[in-house]
C-alpha positions as CSV (number, residue, x, y, z in Angstrom):
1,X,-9.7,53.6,20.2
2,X,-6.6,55.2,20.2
3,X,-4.5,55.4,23.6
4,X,-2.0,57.9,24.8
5,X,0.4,56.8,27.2
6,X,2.1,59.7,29.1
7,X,5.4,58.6,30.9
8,X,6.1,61.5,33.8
9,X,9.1,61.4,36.0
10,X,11.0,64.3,38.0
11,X,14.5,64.4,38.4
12,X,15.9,65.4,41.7
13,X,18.5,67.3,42.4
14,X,20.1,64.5,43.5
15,X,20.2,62.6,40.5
16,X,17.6,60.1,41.8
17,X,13.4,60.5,40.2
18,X,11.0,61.4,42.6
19,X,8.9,58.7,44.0
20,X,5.9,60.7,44.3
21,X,5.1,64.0,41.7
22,X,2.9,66.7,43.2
23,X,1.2,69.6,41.7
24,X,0.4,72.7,43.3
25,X,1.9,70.6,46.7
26,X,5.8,70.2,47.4
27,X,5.5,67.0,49.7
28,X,3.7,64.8,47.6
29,X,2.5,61.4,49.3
30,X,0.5,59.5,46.5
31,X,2.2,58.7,42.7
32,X,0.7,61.8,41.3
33,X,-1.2,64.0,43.9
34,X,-2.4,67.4,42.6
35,X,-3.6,70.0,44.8
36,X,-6.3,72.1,43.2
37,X,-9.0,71.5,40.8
38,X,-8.3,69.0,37.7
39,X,-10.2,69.9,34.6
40,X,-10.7,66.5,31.9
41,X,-12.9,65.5,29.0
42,X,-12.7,61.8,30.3
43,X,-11.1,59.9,33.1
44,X,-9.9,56.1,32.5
45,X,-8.6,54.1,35.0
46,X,-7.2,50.8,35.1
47,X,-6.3,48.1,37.4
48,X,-6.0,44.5,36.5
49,X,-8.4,43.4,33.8
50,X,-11.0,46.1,35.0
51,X,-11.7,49.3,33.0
52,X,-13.5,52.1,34.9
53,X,-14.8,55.4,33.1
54,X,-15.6,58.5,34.8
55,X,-17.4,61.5,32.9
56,X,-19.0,64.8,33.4
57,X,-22.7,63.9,32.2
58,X,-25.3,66.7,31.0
59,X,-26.3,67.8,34.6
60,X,-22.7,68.6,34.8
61,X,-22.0,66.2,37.5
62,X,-19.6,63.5,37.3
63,X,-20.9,60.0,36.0
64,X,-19.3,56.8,36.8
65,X,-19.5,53.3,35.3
66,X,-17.5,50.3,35.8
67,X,-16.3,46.8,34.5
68,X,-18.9,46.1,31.9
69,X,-21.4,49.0,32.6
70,X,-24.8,48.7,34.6
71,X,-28.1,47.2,33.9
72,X,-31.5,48.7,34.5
73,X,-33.4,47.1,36.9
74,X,-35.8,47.7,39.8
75,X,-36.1,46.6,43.4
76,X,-39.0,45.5,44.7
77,X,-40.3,45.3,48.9
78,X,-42.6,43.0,49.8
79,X,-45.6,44.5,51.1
80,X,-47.3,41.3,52.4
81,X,-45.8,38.1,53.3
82,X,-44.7,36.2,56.4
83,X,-43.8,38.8,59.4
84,X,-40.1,37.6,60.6
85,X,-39.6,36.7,63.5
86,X,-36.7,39.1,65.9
87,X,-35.4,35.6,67.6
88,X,-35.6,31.9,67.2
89,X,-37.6,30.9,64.6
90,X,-36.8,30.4,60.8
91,X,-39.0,31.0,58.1
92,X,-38.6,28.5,54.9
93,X,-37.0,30.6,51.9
94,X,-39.8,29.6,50.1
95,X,-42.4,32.2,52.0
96,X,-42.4,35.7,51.3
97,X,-41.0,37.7,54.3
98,X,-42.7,41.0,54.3
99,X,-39.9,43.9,54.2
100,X,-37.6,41.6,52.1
101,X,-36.2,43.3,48.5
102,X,-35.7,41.7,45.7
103,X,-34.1,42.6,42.2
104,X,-36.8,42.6,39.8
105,X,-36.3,42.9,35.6
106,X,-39.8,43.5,34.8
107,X,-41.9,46.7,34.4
108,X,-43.8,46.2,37.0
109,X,-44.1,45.3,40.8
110,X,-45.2,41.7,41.4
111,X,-48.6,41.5,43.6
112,X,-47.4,41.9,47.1
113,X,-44.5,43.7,46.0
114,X,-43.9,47.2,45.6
115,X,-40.7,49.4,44.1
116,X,-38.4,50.7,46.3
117,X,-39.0,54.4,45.2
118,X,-39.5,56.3,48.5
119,X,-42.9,56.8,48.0
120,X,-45.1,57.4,51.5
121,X,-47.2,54.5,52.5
122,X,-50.3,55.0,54.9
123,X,-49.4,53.6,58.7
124,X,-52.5,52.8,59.4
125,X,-52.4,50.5,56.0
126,X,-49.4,49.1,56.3
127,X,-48.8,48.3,59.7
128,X,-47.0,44.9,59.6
129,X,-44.0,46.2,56.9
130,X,-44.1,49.9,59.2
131,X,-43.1,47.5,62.2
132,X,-39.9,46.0,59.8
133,X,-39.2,49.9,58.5
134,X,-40.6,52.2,60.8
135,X,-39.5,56.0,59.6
136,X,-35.4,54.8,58.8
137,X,-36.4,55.7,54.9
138,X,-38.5,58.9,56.1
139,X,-42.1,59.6,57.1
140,X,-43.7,61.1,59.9
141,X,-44.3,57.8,62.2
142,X,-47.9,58.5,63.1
143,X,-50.1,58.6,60.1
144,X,-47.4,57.9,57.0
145,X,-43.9,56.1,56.3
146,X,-41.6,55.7,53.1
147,X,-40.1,53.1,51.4
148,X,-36.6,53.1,50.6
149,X,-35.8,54.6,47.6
150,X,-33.6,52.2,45.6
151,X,-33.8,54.2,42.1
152,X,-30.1,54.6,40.9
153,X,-28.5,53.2,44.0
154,X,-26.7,50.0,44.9
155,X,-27.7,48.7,48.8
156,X,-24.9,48.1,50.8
157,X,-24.7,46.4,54.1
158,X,-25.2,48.2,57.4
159,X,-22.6,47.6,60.1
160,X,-19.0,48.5,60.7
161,X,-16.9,45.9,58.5
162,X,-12.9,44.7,59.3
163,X,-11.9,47.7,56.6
164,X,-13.9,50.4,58.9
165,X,-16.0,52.1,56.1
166,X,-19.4,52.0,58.5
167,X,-22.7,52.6,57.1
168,X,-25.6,53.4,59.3
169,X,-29.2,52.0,58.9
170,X,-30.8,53.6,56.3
171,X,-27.9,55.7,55.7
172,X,-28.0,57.2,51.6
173,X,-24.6,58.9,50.5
């Protein structure tokens, strides 16, 4: 793979080169910051020993991978299992808690398991996991509920963490 290196600097009329370069903006506040839209065949960025690729994929969206690519897999809830208990009490790993997903390489979902696809699930069939989920993935609360829908998506924690990006229950960006 071939790489070209571009080099840009501004002189200012000062004789010193600009910190920051702008484009379509004449108070720059980032290294390059463009104002407008910025047409590419392919975006490579680097930091450290990481490589990350962004491209325009055949929906005509943009598609991102990073480090060493992803790998197919599928998450799995369990539909049966151990209720957990909301204080005290502590389960042993070794039981099944039912609401708990898992990272699953096969083709299918394990008895007591299902995939995380955001399919609706009867209330009336499914009481014990409806009491973990209730309607946070969707469903009407009375007769159905979903499942989250995990297909293409990397869970993240819920809460407000020290850097202040918060996520929200449920939340899907």
């Amino acid at each position: 793979m071939e790489k070209i290196i571009i080099f840009l600097s501004l002189l200012c009329s000062n004789g010193t080169f600009a910190q920051n370069i702008g484009i379509g903006t004449g108070a720059p506040t980032e290294k390059l910051e463009v104002n407008g839209n910025v047409k590419a065949g392919g975006l490579f960025i680097t930091q450290g020993n990481q490589h990350d690729i962004a491209k325009k994929g055949s929906s005509g969206l943009l598609e991102f991978s990073k480090g060493n690519k992803g790998i197919g897999m599928s998450y799995i809830i369990a539909t049966g299992g151990i209720f957990p208990p909301q204080s005290g009490g502590t389960p042993a790993y070794s039981n099944t808690i039912i609401g708990e997903i898992r990272l699953f390489a096969g083709s299918f979902a394990p008895l007591g398991f299902m995939f995380c696809h955001g399919q609706l699930l009867s209330l009336n069939n499914n009481l014990s996991l409806f009491s973990v989920l209730g309607t946070t993935y969707g469903g009407n609360g009375t007769t159905h509920f979903a499942l989250p829908d995990l297909r293409g998506a990397v869970p993240v924690g819920f809460g407000a963490p020290a850097t202040g990006a918060s996520w929200l229950r449920g939340e899907v960006n």
